[in-house]
C-alpha positions in Angstrom: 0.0 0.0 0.0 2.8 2.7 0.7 4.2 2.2 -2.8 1.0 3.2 -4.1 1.3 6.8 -1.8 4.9 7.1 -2.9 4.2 6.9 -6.1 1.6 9.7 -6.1 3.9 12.1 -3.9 6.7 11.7 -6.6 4.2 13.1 -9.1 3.5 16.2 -7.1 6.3 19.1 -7.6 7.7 20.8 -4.7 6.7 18.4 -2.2 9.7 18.2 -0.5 9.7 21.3 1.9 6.4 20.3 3.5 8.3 18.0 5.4 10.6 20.5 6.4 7.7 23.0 7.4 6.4 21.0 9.5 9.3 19.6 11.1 10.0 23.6 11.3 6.5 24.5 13.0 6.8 21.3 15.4 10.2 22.8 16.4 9.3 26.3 16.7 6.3 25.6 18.9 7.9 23.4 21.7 11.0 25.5 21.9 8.8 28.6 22.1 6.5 26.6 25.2 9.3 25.7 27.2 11.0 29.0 26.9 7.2 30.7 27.9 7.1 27.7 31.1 10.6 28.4 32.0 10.1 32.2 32.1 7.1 32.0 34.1 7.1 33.5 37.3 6.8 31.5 40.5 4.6 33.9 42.2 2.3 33.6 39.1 2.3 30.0 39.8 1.9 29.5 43.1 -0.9 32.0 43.0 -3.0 29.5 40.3 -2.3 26.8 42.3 -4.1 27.9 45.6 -7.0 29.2 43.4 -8.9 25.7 44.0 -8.3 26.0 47.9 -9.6 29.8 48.1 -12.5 30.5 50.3 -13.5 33.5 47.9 -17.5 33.2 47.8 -18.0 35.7 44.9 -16.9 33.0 42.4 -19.9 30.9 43.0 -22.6 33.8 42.3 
């Protein structure tokens, strides 16, 4: 069956960089998350954390 698809994608011109895009975009996107998690401020964090544990009333109205 993948001969069939093979053959098909050699027929199409210029289908060699969409590999590469997406390779590129899959790159891009994890290096750019773990650069926003690692800049994240601890304050920020520990202040989302205790959100669930807050006693604040005027969330349920």
């Amino acid at each position: 069956m993948l001969k069939f698809i093979k053959h098909n994608m050699d027929t199409i011109s210029g289908i060699e960089v969409y590999p590469i895009i997406s390779l590129l975009i899959f790159f891009i996107f994890f290096v750019s998350l773990y650069t926003w998690v690692y800049t994240y401020k601890k304050d920020k964090i520990n202040e989302m954390s205790n959100l669930p544990f807050s006693d604040n009333d005027n969330d349920n109205q």
